[in-house]
PDB file of N, CA, C, O and CB in Angstrom:
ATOM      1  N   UNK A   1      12.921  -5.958   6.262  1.00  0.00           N
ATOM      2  CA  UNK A   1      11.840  -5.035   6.006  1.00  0.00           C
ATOM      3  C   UNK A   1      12.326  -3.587   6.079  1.00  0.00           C
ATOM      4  O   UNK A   1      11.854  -2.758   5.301  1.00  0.00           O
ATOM      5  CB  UNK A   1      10.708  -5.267   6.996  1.00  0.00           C
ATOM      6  N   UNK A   2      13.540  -3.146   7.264  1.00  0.00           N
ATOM      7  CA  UNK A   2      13.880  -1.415   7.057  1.00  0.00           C
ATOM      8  C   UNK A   2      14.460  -1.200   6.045  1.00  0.00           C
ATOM      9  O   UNK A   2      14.700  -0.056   5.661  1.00  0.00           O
ATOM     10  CB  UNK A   2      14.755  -0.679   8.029  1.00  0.00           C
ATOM     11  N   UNK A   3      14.866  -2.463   5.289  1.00  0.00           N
ATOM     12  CA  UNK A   3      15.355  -1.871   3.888  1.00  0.00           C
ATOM     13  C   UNK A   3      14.895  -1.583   2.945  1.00  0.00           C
ATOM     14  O   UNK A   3      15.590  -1.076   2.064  1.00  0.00           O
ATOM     15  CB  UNK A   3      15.972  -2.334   3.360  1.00  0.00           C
ATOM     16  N   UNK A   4      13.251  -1.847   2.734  1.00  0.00           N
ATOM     17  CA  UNK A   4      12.566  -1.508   1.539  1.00  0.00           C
ATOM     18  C   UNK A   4      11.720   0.127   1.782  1.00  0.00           C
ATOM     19  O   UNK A   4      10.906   0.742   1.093  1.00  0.00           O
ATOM     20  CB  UNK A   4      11.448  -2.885   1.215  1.00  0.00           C
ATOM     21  N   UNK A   5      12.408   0.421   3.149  1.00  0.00           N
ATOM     22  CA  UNK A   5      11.313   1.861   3.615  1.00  0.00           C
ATOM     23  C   UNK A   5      12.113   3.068   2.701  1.00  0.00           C
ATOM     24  O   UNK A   5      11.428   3.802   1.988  1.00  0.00           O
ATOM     25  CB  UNK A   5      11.353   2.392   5.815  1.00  0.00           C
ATOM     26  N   UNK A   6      13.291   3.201   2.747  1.00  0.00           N
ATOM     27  CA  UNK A   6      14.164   4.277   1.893  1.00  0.00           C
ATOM     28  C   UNK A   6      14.021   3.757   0.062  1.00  0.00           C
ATOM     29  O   UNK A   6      14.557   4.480  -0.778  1.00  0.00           O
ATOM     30  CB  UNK A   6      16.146   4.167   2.573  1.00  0.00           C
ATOM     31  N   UNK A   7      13.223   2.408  -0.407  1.00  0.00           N
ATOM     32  CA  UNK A   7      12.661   2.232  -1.637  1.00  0.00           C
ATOM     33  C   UNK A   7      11.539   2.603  -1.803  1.00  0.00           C
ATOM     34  O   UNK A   7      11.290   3.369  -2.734  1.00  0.00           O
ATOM     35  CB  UNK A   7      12.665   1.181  -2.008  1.00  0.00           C
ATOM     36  N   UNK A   8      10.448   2.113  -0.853  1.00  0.00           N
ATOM     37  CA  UNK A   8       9.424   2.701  -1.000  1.00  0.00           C
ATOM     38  C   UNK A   8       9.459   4.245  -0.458  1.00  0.00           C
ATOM     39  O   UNK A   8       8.304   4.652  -0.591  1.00  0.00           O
ATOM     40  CB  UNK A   8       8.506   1.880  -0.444  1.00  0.00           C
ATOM     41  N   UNK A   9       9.869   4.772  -0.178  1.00  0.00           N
ATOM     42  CA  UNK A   9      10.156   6.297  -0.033  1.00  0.00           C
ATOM     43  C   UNK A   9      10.559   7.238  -1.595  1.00  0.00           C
ATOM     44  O   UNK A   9      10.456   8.390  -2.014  1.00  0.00           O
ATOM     45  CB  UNK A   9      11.569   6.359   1.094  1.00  0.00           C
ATOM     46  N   UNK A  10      10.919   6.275  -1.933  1.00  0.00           N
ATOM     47  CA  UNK A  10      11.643   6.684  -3.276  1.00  0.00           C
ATOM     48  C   UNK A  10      10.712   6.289  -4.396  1.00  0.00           C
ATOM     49  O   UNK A  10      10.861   6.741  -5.531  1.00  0.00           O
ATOM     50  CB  UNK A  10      13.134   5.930  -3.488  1.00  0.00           C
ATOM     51  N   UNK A  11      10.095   5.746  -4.190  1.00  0.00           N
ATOM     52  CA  UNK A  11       8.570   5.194  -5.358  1.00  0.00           C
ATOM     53  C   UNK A  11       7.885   6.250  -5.070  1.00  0.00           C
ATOM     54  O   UNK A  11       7.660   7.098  -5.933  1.00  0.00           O
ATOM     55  CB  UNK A  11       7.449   3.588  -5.018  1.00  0.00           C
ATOM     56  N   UNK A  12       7.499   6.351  -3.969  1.00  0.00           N
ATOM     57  CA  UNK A  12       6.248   7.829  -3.454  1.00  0.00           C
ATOM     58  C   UNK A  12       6.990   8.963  -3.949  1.00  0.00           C
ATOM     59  O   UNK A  12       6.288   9.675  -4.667  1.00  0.00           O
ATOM     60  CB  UNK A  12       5.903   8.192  -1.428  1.00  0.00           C
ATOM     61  N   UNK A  13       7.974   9.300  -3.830  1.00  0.00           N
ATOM     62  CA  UNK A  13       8.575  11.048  -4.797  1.00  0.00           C
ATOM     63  C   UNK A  13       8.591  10.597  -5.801  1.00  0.00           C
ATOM     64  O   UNK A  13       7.841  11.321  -6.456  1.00  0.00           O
ATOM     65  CB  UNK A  13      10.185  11.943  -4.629  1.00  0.00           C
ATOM     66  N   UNK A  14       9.036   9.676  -6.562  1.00  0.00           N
ATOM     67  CA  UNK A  14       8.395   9.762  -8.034  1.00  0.00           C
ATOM     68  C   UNK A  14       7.734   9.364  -8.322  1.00  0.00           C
ATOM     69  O   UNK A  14       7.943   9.469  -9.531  1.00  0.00           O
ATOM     70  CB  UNK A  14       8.745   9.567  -8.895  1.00  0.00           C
ATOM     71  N   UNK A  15       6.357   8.547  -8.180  1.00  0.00           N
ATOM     72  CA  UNK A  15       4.886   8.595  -8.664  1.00  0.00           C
ATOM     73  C   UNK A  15       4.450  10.322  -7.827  1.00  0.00           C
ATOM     74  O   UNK A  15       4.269  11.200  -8.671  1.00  0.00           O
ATOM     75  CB  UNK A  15       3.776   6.848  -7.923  1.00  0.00           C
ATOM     76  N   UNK A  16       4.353  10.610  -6.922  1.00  0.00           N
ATOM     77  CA  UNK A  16       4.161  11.599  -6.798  1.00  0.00           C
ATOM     78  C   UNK A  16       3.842  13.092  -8.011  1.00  0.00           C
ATOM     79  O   UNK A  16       2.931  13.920  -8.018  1.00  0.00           O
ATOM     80  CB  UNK A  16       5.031  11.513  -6.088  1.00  0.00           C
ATOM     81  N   UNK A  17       4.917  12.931  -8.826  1.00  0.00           N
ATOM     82  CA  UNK A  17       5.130  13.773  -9.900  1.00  0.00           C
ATOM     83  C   UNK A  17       4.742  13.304 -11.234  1.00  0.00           C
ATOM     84  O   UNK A  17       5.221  13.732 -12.285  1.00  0.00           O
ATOM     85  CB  UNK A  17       6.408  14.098  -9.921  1.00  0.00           C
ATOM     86  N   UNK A  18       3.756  12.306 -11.115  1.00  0.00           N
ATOM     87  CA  UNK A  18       2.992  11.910 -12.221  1.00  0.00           C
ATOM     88  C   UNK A  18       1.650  12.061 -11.737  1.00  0.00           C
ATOM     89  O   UNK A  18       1.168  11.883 -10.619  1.00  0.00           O
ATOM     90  CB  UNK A  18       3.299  10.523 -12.733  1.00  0.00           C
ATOM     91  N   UNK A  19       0.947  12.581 -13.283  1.00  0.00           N
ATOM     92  CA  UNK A  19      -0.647  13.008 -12.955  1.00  0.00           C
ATOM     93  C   UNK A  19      -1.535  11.948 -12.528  1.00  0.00           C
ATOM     94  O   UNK A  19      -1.730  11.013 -13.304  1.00  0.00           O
ATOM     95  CB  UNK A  19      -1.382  13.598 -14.206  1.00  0.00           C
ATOM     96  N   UNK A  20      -2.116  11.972 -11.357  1.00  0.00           N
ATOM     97  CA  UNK A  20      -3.040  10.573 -10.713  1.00  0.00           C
ATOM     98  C   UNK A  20      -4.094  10.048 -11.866  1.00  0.00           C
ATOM     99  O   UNK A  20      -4.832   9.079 -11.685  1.00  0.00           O
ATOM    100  CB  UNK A  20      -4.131  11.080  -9.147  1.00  0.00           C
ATOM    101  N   UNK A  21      -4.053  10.961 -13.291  1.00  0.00           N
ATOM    102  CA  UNK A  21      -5.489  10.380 -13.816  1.00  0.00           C
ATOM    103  C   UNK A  21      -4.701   9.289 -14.961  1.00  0.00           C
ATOM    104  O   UNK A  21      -5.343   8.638 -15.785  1.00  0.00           O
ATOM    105  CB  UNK A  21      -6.785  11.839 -14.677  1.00  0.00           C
ATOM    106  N   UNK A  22      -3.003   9.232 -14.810  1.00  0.00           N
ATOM    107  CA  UNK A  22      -2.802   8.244 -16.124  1.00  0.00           C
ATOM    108  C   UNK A  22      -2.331   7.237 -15.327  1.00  0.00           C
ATOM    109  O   UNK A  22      -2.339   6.109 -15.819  1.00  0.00           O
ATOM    110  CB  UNK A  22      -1.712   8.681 -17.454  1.00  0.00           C
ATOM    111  N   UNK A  23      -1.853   7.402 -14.023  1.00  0.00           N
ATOM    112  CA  UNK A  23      -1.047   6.390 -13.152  1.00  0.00           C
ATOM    113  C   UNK A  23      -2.148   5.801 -11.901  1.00  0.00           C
ATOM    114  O   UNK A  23      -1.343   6.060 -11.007  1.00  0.00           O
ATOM    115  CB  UNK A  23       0.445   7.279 -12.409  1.00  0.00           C
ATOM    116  N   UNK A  24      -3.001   5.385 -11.353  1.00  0.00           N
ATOM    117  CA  UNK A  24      -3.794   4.828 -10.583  1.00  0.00           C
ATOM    118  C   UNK A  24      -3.048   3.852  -9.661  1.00  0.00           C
ATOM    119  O   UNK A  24      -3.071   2.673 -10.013  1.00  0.00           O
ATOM    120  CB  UNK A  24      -4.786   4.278 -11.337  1.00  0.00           C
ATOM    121  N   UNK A  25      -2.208   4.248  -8.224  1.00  0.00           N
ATOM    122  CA  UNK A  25      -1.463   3.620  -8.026  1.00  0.00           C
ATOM    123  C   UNK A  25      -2.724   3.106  -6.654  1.00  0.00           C
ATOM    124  O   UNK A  25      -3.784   3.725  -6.558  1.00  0.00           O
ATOM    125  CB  UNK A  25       0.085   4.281  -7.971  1.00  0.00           C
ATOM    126  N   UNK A  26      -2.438   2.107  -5.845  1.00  0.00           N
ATOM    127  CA  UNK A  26      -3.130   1.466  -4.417  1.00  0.00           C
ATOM    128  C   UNK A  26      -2.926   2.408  -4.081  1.00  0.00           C
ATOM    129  O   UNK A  26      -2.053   3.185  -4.466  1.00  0.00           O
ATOM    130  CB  UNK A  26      -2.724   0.288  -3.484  1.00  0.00           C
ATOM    131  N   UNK A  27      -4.301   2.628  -2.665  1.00  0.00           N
ATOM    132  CA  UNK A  27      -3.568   3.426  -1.605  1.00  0.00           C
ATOM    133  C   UNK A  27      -3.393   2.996  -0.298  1.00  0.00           C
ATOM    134  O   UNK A  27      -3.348   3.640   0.750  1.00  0.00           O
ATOM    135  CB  UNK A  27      -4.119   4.561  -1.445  1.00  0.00           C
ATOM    136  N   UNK A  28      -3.269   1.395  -0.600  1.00  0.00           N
ATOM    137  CA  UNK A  28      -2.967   0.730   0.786  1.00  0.00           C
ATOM    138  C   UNK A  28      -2.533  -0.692   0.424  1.00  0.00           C
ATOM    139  O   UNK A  28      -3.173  -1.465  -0.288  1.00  0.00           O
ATOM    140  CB  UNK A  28      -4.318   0.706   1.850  1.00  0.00           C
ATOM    141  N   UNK A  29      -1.283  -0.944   1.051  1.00  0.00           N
ATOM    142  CA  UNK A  29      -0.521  -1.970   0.697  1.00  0.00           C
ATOM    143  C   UNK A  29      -0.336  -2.738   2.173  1.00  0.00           C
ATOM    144  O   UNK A  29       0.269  -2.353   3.174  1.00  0.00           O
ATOM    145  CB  UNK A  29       0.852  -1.443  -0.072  1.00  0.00           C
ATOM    146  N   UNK A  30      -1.141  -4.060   1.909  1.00  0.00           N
ATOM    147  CA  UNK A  30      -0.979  -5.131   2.929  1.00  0.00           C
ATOM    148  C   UNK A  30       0.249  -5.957   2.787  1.00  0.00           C
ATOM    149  O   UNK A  30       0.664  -6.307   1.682  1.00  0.00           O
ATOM    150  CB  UNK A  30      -2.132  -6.036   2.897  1.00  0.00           C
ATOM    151  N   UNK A  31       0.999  -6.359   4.233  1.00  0.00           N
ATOM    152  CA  UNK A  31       2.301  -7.122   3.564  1.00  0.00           C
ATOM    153  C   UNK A  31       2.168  -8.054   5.243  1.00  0.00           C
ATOM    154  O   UNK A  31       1.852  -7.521   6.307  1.00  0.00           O
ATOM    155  CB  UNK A  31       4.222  -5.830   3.042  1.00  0.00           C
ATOM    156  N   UNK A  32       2.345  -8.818   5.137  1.00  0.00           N
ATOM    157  CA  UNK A  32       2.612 -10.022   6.259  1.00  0.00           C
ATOM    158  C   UNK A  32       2.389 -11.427   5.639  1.00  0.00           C
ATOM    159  O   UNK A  32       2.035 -11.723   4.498  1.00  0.00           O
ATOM    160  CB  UNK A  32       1.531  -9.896   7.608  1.00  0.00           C
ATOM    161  N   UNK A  33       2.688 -12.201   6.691  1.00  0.00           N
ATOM    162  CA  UNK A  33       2.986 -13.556   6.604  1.00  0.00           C
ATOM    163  C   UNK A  33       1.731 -14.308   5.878  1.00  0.00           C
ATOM    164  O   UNK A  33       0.603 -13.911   6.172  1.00  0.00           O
ATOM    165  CB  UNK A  33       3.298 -14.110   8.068  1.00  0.00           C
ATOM    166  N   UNK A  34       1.876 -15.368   4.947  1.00  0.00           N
ATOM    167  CA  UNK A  34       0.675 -16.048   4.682  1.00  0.00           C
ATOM    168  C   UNK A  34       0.043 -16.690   5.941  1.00  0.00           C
ATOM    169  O   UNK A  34       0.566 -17.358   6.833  1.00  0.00           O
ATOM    170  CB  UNK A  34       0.933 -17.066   3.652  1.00  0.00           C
ATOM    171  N   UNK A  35      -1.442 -16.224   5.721  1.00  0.00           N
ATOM    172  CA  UNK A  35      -2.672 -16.789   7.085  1.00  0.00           C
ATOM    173  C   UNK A  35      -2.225 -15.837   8.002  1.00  0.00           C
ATOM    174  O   UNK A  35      -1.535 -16.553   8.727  1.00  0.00           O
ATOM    175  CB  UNK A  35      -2.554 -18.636   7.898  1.00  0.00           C
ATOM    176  N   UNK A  36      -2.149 -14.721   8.461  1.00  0.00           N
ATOM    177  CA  UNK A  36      -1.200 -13.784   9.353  1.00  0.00           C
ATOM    178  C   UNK A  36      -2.495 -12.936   9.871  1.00  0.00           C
ATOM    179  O   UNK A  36      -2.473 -12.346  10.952  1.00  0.00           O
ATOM    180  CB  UNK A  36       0.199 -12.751   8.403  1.00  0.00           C
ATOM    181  N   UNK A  37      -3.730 -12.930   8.920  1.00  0.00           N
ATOM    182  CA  UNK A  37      -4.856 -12.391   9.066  1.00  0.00           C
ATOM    183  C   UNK A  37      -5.010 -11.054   8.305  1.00  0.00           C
ATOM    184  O   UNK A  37      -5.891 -10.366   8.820  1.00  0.00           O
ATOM    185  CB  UNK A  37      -5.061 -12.296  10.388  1.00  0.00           C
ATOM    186  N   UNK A  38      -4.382 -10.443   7.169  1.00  0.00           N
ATOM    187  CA  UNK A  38      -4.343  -9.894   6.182  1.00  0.00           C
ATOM    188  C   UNK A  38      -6.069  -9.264   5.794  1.00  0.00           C
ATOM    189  O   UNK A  38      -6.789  -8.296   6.037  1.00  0.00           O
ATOM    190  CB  UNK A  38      -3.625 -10.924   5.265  1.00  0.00           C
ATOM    191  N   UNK A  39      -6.080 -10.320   5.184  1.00  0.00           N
ATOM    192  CA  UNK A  39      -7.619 -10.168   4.670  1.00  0.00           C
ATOM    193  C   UNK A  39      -8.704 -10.031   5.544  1.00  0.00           C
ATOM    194  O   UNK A  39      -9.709  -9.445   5.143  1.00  0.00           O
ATOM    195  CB  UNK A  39      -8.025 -11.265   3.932  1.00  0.00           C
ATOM    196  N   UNK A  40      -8.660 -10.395   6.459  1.00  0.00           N
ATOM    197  CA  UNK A  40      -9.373 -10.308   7.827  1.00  0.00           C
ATOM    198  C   UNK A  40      -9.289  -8.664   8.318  1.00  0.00           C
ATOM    199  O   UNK A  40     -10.245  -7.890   8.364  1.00  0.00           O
ATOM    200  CB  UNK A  40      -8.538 -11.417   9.027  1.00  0.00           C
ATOM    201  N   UNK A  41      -8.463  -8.488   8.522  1.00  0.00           N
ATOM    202  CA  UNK A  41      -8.206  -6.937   8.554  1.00  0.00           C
ATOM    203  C   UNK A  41      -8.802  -6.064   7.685  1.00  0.00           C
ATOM    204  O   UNK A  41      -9.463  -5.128   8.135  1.00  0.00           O
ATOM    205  CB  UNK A  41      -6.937  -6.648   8.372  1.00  0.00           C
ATOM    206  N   UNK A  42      -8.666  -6.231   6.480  1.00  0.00           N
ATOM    207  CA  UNK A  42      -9.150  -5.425   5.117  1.00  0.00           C
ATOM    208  C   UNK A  42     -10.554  -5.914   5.347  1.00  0.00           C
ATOM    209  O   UNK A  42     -10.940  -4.777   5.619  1.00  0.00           O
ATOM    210  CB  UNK A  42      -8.385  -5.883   3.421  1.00  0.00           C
ATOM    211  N   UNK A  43     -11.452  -6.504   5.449  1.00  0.00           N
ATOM    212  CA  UNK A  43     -12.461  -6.902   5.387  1.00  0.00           C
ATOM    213  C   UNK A  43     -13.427  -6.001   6.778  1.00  0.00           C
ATOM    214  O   UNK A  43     -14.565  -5.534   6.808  1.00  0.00           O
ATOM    215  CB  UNK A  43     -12.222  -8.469   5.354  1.00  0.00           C
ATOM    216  N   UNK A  44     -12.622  -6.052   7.516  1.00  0.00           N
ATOM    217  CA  UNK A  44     -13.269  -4.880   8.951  1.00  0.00           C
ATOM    218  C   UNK A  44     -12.935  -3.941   8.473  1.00  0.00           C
ATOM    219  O   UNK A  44     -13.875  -3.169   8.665  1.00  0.00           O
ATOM    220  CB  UNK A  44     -12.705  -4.821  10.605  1.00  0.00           C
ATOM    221  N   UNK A  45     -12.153  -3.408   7.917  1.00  0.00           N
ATOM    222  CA  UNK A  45     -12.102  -2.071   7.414  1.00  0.00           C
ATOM    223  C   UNK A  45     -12.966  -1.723   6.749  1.00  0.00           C
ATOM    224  O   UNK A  45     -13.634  -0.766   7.141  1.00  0.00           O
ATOM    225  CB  UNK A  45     -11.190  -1.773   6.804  1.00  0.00           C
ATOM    226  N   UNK A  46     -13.334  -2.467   5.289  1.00  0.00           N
ATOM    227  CA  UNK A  46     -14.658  -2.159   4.626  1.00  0.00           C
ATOM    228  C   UNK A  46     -15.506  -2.036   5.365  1.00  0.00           C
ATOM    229  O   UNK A  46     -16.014  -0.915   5.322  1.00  0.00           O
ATOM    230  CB  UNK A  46     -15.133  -2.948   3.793  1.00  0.00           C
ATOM    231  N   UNK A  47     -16.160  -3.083   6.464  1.00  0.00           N
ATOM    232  CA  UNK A  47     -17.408  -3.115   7.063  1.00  0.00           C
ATOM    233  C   UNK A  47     -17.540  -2.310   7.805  1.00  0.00           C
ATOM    234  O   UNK A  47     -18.654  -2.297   8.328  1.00  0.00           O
ATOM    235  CB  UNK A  47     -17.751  -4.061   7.589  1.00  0.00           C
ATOM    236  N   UNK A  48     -16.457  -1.133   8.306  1.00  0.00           N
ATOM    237  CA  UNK A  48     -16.659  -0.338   9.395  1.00  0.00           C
ATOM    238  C   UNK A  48     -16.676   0.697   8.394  1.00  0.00           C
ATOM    239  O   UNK A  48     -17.144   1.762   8.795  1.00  0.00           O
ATOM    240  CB  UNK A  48     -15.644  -0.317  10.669  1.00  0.00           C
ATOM    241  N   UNK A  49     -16.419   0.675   7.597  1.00  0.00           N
ATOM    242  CA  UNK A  49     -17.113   2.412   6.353  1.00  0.00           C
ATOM    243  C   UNK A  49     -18.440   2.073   6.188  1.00  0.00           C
ATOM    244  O   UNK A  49     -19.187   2.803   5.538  1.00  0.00           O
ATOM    245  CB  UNK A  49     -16.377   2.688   4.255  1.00  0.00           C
TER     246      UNK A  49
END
C-alpha cells in the first residue's frame, strides 16, 4: 500500500491542472478488504449529513 501513495500523489498534480467541469474525478476513494465494512462506513457517513 506505501507504494501507491507517491502514485496517487502524482494523479492529484496532474488532474489538478485540468478544469473540474470536463474531468469529474471521486472525492473519496474506499479501499480495504472484501466484507472489511466499506460500505457500512459510507452509508453512516451519508446518514450523518
Amino acid at each position: 500500500m506505501d507504494e501507491l501513495i507517491p502514485v496517487i500523489n502524482k494523479l492529484q498534480d496532474v488532474f489538478s491542472t485540468v478544469d473540474e467541469d470536463i474531468l469529474q474525478l471521486p472525492q473519496i476513494t474506499v479501499v480495504g478488504a472484501q466484507s472489511s465494512g466499506k460500505s457500512s462506513v459510507l452509508e453512516n457517513i451519508e446518514l450523518a449529513s
